[in-house]
Predicted model as a PDB file, atoms N, CA, C, CB and O in Angstrom, pLDDT in the B-factor column:
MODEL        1                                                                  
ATOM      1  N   UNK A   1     147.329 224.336 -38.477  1.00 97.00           N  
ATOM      2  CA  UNK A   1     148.488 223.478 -38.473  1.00 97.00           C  
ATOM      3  C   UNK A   1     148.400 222.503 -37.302  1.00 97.00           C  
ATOM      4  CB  UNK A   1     149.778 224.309 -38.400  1.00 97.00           C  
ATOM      5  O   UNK A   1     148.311 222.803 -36.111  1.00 97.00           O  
ATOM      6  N   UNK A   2     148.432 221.553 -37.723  1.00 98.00           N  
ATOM      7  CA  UNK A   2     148.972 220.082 -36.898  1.00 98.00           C  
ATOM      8  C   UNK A   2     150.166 219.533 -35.985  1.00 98.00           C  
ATOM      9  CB  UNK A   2     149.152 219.256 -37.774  1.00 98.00           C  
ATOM     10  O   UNK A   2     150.984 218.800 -36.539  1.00 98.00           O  
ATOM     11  N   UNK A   3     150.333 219.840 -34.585  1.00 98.00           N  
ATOM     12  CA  UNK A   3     151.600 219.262 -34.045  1.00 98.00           C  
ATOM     13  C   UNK A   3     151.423 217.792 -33.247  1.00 98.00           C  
ATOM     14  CB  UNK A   3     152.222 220.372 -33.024  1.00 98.00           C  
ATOM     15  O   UNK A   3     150.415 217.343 -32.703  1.00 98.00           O  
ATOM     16  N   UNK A   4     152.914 217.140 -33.387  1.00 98.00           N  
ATOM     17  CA  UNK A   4     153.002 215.708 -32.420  1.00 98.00           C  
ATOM     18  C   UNK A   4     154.170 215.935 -31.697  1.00 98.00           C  
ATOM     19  CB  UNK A   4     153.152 214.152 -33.249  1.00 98.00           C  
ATOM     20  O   UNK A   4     155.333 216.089 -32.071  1.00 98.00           O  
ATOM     21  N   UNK A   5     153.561 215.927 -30.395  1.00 98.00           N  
ATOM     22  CA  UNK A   5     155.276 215.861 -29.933  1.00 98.00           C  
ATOM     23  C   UNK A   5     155.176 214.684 -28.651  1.00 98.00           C  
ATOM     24  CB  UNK A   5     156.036 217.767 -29.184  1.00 98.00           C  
ATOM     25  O   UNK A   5     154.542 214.791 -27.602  1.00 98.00           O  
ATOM     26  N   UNK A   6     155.985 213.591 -29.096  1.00 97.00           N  
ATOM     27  CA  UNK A   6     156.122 212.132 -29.029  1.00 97.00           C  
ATOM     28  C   UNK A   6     157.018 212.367 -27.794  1.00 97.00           C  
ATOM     29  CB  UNK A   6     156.775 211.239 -30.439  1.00 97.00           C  
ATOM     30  O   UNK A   6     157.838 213.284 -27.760  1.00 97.00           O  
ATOM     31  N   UNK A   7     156.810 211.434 -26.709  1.00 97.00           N  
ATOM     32  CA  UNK A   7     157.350 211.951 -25.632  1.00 97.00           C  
ATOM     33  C   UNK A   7     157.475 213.230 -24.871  1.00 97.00           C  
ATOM     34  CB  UNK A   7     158.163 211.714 -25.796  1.00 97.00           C  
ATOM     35  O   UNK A   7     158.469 213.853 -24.498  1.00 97.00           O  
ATOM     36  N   UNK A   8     155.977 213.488 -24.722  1.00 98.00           N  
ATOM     37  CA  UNK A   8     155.610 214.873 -24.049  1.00 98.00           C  
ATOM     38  C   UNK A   8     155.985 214.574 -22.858  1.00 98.00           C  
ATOM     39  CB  UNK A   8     154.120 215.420 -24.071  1.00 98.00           C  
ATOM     40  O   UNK A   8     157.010 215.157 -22.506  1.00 98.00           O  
ATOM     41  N   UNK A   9     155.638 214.048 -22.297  1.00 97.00           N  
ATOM     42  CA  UNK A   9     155.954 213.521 -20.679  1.00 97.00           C  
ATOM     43  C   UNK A   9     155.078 214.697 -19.814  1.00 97.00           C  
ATOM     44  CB  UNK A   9     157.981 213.573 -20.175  1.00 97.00           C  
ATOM     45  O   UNK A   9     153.878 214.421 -19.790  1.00 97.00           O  
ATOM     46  N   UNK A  10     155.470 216.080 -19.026  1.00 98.00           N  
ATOM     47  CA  UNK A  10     154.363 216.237 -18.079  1.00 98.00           C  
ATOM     48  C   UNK A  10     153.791 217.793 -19.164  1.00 98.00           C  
ATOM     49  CB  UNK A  10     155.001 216.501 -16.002  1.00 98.00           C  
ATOM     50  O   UNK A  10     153.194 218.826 -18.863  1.00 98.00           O  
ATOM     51  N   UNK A  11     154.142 217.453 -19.989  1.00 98.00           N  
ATOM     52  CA  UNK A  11     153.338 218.223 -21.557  1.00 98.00           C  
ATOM     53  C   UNK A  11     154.165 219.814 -21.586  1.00 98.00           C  
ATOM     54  CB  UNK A  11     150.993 218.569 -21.316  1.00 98.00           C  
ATOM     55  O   UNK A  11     153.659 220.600 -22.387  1.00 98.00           O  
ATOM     56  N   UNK A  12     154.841 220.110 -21.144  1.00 98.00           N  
ATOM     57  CA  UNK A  12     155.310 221.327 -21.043  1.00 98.00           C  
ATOM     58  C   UNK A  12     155.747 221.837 -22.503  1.00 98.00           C  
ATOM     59  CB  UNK A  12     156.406 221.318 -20.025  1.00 98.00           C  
ATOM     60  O   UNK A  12     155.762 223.065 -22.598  1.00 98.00           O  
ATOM     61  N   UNK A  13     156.034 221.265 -23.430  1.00 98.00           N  
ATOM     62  CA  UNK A  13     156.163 221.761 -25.025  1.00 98.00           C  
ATOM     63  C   UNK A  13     154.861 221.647 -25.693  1.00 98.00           C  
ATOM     64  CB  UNK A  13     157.238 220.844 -25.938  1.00 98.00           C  
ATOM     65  O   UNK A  13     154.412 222.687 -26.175  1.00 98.00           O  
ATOM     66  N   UNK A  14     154.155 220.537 -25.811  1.00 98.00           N  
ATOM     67  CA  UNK A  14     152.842 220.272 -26.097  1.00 98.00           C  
ATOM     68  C   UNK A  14     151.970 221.765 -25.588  1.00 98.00           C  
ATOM     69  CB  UNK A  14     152.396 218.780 -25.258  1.00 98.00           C  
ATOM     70  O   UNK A  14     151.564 222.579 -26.416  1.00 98.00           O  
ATOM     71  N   UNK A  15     151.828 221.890 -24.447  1.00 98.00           N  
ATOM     72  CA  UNK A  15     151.654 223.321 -24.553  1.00 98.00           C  
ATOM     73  C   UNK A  15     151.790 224.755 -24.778  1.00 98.00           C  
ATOM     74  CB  UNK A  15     151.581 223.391 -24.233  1.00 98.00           C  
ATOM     75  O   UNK A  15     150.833 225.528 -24.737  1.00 98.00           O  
ATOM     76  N   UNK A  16     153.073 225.119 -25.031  1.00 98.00           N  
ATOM     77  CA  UNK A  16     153.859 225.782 -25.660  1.00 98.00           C  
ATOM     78  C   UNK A  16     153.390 225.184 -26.807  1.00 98.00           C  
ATOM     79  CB  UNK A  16     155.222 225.784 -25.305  1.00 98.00           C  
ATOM     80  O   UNK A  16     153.632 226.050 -27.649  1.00 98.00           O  
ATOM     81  N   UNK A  17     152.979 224.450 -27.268  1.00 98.00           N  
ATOM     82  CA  UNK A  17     152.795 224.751 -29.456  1.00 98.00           C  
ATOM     83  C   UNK A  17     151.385 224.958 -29.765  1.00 98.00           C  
ATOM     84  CB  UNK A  17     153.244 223.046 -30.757  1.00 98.00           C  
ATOM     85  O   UNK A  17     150.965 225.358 -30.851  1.00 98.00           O  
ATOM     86  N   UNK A  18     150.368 224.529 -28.292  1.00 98.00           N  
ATOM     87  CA  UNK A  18     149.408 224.847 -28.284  1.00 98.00           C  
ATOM     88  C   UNK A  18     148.912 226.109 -28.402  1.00 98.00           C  
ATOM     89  CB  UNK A  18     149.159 224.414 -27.603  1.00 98.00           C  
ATOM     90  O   UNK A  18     148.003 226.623 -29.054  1.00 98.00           O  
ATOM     91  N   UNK A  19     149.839 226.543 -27.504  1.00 98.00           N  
ATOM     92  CA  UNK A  19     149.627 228.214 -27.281  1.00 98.00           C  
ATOM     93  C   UNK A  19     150.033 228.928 -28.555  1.00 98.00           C  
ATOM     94  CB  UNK A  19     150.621 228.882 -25.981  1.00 98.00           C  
ATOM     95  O   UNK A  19     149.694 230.112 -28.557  1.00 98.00           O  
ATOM     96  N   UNK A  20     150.605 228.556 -29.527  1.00 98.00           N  
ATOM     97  CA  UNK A  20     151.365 229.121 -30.466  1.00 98.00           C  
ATOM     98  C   UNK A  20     150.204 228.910 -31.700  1.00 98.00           C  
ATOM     99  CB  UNK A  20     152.948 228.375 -30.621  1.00 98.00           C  
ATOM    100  O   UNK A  20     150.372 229.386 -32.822  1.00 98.00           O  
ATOM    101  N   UNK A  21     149.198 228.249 -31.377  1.00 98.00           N  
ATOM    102  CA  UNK A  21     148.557 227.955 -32.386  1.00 98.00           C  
ATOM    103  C   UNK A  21     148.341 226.698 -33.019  1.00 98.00           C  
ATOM    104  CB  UNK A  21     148.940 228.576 -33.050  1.00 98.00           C  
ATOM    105  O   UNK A  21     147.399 226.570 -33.801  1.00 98.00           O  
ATOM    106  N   UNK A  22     148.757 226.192 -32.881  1.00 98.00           N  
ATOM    107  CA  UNK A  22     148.904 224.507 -33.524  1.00 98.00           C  
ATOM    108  C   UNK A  22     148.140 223.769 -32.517  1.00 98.00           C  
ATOM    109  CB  UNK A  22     150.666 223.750 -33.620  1.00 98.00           C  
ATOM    110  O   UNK A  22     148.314 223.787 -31.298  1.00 98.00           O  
ATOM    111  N   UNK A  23     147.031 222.936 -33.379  1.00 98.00           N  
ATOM    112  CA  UNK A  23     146.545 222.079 -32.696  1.00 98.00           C  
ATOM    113  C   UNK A  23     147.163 220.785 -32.767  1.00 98.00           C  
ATOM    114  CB  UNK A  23     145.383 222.067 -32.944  1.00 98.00           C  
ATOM    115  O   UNK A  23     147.540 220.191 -33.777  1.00 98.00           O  
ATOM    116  N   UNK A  24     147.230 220.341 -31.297  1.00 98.00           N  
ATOM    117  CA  UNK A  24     149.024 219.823 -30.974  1.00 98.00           C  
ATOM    118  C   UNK A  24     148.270 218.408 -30.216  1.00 98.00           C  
ATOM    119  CB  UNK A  24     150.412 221.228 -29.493  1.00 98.00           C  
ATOM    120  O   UNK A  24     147.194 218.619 -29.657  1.00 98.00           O  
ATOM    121  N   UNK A  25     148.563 217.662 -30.207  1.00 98.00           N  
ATOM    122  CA  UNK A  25     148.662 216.033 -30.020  1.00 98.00           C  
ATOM    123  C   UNK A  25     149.895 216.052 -28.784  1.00 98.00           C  
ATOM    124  CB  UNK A  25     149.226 215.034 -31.754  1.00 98.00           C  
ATOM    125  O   UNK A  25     150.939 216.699 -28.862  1.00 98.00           O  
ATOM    126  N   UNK A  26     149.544 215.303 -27.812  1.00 98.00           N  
ATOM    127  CA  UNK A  26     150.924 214.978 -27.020  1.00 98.00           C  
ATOM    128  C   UNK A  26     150.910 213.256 -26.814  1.00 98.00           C  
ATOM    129  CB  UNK A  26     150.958 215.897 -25.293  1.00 98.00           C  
ATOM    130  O   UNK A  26     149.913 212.613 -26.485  1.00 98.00           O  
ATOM    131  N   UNK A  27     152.205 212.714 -27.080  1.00 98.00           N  
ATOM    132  CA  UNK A  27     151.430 211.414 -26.835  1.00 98.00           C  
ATOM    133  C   UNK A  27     152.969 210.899 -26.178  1.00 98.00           C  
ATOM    134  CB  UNK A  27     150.582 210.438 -28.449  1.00 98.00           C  
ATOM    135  O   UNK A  27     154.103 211.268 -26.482  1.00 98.00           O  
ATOM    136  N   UNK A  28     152.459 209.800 -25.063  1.00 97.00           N  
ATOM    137  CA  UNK A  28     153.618 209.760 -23.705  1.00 97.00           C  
ATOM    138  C   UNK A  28     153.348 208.375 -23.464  1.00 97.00           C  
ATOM    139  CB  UNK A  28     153.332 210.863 -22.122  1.00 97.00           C  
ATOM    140  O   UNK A  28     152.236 207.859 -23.576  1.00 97.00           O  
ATOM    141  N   UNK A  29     154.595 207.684 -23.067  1.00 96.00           N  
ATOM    142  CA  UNK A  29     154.212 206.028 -22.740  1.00 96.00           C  
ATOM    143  C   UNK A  29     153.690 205.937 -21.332  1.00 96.00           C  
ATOM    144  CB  UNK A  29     155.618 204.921 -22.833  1.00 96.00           C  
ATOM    145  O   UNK A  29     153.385 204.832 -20.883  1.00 96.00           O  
ATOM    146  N   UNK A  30     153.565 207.072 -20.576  1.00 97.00           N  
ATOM    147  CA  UNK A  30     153.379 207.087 -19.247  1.00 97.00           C  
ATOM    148  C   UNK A  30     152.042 207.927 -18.295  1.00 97.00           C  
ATOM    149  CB  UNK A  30     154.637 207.573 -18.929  1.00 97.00           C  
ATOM    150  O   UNK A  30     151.904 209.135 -18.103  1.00 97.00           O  
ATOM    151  N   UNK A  31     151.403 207.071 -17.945  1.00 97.00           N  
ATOM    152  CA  UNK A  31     150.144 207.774 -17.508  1.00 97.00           C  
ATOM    153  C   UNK A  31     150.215 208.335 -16.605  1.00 97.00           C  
ATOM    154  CB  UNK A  31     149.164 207.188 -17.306  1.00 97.00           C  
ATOM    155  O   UNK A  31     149.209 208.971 -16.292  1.00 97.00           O  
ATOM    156  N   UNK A  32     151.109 208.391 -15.939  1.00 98.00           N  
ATOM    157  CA  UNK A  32     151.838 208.857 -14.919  1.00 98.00           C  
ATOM    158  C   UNK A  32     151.835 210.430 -15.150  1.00 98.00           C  
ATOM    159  CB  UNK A  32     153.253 208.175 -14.883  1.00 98.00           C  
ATOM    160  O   UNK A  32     151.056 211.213 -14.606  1.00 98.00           O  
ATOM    161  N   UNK A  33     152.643 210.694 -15.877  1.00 98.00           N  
ATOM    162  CA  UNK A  33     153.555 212.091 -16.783  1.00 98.00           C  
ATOM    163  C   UNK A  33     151.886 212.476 -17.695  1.00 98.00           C  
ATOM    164  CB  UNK A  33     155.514 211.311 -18.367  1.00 98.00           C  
ATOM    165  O   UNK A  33     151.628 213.679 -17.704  1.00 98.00           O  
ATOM    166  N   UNK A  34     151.181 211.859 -18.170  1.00 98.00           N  
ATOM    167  CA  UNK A  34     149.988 212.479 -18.684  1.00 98.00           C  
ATOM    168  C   UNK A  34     148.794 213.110 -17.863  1.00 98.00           C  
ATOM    169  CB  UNK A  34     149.470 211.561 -19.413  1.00 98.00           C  
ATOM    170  O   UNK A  34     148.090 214.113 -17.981  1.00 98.00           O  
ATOM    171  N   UNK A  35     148.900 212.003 -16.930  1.00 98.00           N  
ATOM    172  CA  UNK A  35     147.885 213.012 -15.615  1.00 98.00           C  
ATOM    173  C   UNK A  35     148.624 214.515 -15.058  1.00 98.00           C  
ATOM    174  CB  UNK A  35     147.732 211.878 -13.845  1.00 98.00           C  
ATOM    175  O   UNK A  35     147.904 215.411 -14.618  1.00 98.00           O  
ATOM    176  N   UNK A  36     150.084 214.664 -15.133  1.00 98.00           N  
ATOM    177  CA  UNK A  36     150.565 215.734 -15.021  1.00 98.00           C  
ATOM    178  C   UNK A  36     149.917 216.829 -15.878  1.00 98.00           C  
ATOM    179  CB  UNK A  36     151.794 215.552 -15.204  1.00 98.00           C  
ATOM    180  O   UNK A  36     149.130 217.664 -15.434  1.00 98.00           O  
ATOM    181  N   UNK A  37     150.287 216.748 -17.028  1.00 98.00           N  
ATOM    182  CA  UNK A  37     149.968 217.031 -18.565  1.00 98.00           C  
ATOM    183  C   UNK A  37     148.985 217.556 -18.448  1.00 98.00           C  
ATOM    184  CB  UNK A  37     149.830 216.005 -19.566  1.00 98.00           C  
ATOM    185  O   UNK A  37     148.914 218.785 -18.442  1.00 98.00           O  
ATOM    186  N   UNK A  38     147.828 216.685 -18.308  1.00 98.00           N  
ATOM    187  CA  UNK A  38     146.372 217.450 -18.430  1.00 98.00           C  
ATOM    188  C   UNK A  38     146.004 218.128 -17.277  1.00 98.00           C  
ATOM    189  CB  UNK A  38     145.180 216.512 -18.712  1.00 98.00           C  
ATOM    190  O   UNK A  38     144.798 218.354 -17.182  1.00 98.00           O  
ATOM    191  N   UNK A  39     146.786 218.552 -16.285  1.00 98.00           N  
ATOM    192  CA  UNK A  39     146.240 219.244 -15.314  1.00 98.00           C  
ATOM    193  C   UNK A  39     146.500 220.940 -15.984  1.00 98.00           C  
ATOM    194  CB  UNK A  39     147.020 218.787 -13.754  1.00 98.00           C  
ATOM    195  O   UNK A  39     145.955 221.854 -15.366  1.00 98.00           O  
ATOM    196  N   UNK A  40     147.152 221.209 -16.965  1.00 95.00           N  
ATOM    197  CA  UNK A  40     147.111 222.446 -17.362  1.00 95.00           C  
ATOM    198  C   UNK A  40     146.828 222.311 -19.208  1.00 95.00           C  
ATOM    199  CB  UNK A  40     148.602 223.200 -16.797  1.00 95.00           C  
ATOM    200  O   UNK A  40     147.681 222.291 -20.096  1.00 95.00           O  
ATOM    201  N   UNK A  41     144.920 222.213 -19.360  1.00 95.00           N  
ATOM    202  CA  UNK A  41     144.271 221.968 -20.398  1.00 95.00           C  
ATOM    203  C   UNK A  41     144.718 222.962 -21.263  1.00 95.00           C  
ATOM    204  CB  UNK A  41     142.935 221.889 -20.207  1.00 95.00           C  
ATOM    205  O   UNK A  41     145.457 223.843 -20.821  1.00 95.00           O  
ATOM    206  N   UNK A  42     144.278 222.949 -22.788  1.00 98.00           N  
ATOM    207  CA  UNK A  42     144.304 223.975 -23.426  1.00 98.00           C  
ATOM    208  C   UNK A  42     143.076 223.384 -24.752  1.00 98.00           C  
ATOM    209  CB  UNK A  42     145.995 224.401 -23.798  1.00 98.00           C  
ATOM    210  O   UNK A  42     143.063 222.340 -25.403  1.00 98.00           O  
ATOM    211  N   UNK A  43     142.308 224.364 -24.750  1.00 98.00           N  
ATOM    212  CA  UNK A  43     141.182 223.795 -26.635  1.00 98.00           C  
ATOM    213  C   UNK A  43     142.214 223.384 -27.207  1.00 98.00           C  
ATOM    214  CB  UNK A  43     140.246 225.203 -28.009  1.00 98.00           C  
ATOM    215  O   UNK A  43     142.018 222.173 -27.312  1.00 98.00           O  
ATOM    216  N   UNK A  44     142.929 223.553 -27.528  1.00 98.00           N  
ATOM    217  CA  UNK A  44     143.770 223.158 -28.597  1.00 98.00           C  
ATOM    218  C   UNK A  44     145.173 222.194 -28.566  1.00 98.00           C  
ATOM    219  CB  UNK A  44     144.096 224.344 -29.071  1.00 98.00           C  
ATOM    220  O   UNK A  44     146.127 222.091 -29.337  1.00 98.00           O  
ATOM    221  N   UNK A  45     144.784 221.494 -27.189  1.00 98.00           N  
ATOM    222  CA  UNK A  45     145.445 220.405 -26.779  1.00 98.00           C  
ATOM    223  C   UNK A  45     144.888 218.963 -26.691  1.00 98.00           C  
ATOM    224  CB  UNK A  45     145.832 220.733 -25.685  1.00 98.00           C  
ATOM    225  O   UNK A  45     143.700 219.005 -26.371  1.00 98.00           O  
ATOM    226  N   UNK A  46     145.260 217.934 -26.834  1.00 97.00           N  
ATOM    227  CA  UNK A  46     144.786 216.816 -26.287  1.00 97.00           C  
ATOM    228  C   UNK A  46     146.070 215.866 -25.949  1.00 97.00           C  
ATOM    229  CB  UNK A  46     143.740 216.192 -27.258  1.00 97.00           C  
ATOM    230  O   UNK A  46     147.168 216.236 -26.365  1.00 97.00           O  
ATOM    231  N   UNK A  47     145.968 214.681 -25.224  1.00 98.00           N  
ATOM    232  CA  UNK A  47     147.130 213.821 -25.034  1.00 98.00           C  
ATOM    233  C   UNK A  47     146.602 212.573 -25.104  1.00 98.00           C  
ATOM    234  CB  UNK A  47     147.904 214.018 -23.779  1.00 98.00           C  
ATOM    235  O   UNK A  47     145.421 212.423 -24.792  1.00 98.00           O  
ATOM    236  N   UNK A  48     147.562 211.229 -25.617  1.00 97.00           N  
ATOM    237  CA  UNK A  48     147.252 210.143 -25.531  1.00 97.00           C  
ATOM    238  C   UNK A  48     147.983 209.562 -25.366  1.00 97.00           C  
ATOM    239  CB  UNK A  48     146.757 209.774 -26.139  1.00 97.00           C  
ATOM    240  O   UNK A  48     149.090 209.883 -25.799  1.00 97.00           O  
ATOM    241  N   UNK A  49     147.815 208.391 -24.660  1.00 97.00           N  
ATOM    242  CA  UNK A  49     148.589 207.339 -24.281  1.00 97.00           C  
ATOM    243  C   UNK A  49     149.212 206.296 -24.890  1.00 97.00           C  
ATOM    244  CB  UNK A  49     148.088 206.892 -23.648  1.00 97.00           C  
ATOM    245  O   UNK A  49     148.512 205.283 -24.864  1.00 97.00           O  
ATOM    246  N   UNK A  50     150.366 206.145 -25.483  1.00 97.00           N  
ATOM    247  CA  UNK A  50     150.794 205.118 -26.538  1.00 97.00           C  
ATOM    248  C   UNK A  50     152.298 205.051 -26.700  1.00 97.00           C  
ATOM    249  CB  UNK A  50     150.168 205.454 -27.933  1.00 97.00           C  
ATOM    250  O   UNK A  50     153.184 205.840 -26.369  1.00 97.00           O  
ATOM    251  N   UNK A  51     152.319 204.055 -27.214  1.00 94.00           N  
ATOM    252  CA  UNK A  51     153.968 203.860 -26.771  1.00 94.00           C  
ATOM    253  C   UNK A  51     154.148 203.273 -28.267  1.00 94.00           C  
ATOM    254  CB  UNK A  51     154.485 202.583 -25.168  1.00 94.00           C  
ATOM    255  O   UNK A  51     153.292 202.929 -29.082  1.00 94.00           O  
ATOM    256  N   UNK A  52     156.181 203.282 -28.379  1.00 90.00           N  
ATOM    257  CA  UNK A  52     156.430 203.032 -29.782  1.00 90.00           C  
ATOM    258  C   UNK A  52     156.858 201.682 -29.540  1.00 90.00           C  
ATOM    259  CB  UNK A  52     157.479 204.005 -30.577  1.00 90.00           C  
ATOM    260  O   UNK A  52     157.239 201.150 -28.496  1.00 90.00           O  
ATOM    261  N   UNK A  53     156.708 201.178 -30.837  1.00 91.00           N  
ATOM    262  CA  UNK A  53     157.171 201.225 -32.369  1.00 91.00           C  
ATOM    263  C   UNK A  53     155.424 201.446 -32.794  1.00 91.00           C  
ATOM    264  CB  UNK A  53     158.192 199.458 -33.117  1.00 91.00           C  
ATOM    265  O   UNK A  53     155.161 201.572 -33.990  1.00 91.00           O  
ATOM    266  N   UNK A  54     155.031 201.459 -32.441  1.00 91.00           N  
ATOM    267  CA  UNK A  54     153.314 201.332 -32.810  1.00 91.00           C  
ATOM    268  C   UNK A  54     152.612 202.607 -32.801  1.00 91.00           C  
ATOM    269  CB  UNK A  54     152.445 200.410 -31.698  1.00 91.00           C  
ATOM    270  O   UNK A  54     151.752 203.057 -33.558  1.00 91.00           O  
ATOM    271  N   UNK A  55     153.210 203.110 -31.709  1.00 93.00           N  
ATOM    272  CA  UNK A  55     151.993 204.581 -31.670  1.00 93.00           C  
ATOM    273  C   UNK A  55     150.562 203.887 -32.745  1.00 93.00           C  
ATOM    274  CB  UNK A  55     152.982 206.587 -32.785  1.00 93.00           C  
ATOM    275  O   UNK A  55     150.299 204.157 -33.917  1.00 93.00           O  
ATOM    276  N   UNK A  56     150.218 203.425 -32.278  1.00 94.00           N  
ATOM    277  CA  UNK A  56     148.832 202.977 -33.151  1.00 94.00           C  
ATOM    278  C   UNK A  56     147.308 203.853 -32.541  1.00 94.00           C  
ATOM    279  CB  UNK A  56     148.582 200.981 -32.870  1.00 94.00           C  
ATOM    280  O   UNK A  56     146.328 203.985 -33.275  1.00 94.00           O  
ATOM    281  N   UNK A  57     147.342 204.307 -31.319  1.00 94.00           N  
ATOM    282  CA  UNK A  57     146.190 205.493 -31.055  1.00 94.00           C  
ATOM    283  C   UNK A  57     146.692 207.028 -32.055  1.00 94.00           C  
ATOM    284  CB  UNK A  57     146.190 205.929 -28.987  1.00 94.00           C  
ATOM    285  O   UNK A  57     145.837 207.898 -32.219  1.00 94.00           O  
ATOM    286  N   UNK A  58     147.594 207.147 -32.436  1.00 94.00           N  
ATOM    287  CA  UNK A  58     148.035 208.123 -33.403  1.00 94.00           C  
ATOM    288  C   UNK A  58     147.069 208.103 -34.370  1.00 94.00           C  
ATOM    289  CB  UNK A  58     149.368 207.897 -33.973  1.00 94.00           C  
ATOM    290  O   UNK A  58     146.665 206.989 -34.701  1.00 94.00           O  
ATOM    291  N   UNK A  59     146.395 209.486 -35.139  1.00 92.00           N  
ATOM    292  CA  UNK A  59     145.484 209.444 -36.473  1.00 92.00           C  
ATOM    293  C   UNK A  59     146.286 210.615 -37.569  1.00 92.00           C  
ATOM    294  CB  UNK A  59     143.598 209.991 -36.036  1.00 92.00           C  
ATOM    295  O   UNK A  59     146.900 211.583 -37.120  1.00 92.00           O  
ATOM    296  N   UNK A  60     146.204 210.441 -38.469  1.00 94.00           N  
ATOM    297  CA  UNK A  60     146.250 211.870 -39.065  1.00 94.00           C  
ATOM    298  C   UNK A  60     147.927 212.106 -39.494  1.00 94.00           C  
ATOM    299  CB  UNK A  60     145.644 213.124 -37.781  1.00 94.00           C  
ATOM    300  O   UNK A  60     149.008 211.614 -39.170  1.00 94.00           O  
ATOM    301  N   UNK A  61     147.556 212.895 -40.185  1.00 97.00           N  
ATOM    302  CA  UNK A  61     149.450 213.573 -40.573  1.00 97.00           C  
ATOM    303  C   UNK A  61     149.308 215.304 -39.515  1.00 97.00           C  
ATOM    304  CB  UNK A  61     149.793 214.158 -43.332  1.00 97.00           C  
ATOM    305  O   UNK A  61     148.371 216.005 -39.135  1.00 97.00           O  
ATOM    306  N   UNK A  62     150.495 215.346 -39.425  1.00 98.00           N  
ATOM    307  CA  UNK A  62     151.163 216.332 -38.870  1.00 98.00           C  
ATOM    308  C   UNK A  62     152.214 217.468 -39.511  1.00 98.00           C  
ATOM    309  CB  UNK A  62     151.711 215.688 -38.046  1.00 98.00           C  
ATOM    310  O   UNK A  62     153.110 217.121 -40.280  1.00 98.00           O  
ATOM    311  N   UNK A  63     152.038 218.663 -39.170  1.00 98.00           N  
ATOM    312  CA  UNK A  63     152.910 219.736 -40.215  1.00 98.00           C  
ATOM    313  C   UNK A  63     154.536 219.756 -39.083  1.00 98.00           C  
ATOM    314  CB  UNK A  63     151.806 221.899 -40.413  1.00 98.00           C  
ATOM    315  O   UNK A  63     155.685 219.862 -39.512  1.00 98.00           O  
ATOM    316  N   UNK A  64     154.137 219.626 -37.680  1.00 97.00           N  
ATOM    317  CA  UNK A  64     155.476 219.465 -37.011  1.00 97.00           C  
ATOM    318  C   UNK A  64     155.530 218.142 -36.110  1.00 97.00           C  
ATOM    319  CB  UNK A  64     155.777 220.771 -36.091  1.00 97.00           C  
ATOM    320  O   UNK A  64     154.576 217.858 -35.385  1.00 97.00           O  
ATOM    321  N   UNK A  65     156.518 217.454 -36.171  1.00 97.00           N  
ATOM    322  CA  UNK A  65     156.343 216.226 -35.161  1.00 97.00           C  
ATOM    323  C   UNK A  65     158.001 216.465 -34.610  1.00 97.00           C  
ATOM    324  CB  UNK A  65     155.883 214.368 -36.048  1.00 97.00           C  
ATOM    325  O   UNK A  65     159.097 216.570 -35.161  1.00 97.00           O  
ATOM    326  N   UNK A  66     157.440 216.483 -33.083  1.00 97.00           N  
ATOM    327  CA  UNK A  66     158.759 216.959 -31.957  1.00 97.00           C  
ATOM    328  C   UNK A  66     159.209 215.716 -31.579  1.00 97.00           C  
ATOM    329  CB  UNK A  66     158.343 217.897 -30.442  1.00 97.00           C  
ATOM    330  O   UNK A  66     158.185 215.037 -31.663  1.00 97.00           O  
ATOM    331  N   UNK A  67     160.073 215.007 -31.225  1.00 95.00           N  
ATOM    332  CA  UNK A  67     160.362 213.895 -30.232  1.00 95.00           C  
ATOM    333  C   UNK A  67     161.281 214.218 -29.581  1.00 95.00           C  
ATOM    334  CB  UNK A  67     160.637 212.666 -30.669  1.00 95.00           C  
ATOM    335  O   UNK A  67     162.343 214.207 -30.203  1.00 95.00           O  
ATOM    336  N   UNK A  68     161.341 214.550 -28.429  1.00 84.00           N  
ATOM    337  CA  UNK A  68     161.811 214.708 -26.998  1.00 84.00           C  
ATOM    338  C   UNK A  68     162.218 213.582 -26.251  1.00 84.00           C  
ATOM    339  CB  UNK A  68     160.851 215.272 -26.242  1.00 84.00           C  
ATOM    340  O   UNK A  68     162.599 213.717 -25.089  1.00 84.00           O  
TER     341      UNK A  68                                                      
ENDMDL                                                                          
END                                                                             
């Protein structure tokens, strides 16, 4: 299963769904809050940088999408 959770900021849910199993997407307008983020990795995490109405680095469909 597939997660997005849009406005992860310093990833603290993004990991929590990681851990749960879901390979989980975090994606944050702020590189700031993402260097936070990736200081506690997980395989089954990644984060990217992108901001809305576009999210255009986004790929793929998702079984849960969070926005925070």
């Amino acid at each position: 299963l597939r997660a997005l959770d849009i406005g992860c900021g310093p990833g603290r849910d993004s990991l929590w769904l990681a851990m749960q199993g879901f390979d989980t997407v975090g994606v944050d307008g702020s590189s700031a809050m993402l260097a936070i983020a990736r200081e506690k990795p997980h395989e089954r995490l990644r984060y990217i940088l992108d901001t809305a109405p576009a999210f255009s680095a986004i790929e793929g469909t998702f079984d849960v999408i969070l926005v925070n």
